[in-house]
C-alpha positions as CSV (number, residue, x, y, z in Angstrom):
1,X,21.8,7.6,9.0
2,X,24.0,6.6,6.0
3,X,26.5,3.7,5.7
4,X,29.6,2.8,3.7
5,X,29.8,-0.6,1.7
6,X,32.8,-1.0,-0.7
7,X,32.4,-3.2,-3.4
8,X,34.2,-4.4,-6.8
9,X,31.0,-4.5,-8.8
10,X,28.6,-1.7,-7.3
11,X,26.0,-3.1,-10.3
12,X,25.7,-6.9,-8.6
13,X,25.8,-4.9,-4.7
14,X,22.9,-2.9,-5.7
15,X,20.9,-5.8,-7.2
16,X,21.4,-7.8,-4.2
17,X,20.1,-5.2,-2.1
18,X,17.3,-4.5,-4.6
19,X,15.9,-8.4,-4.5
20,X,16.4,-9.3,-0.5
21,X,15.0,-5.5,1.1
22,X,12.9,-4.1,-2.3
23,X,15.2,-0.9,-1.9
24,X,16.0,1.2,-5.1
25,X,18.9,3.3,-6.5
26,X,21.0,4.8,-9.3
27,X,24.6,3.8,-10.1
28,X,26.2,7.3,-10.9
29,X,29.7,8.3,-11.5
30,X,31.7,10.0,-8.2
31,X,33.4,12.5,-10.2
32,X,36.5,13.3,-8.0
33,X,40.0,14.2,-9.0
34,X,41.4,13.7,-4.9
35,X,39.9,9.8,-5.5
36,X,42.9,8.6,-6.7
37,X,45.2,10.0,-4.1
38,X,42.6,8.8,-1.6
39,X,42.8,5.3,-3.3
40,X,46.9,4.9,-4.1
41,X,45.4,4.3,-7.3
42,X,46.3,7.0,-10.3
43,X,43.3,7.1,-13.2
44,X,40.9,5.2,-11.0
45,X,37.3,5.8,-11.6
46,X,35.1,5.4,-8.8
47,X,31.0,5.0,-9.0
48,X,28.3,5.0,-6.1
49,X,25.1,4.0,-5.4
50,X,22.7,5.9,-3.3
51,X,19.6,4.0,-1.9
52,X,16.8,5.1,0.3
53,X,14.7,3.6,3.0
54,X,12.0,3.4,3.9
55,X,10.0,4.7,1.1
56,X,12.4,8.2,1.0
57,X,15.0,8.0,-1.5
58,X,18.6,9.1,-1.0
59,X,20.3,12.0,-2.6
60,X,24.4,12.8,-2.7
61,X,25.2,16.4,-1.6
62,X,28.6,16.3,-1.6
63,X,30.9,15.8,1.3
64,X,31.2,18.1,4.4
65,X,34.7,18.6,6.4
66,X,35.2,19.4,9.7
67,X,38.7,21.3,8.8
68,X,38.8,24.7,9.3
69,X,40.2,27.0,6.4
């Protein structure tokens, strides 16, 4: 199961998270040129944070699409 939570300051989100459910994870850079079209927002630079539960830690392997080609 994974979840979406946009936030302005992904350091603060992932603290809060950290102290109220003892979960862990790693602020990284998305490095994505498509994120600003995505956003409306030319030379915006996005970064994520991917925690785990329940003792397994989360990992990014990139996004899948359900277009075919």
């Amino acid at each position: 199961m994974h979840a979406l939570h946009a936030t302005n300051n992904v350091d603060h989100t992932l603290a809060f998270y950290t102290t109220l459910f003892g979960i862990e994870g790693k602020v990284t850079p998305f490095e994505n040129p498509n994120v600003q079209y995505l956003t409306d927002a030319p030379g915006v630079k996005l970064r994520i944070a991917m925690i785990g539960t329940r003792g397994v830690p989360a990992r990014y392997g990139g996004f899948e699409s359900a277009v075919e080609e």
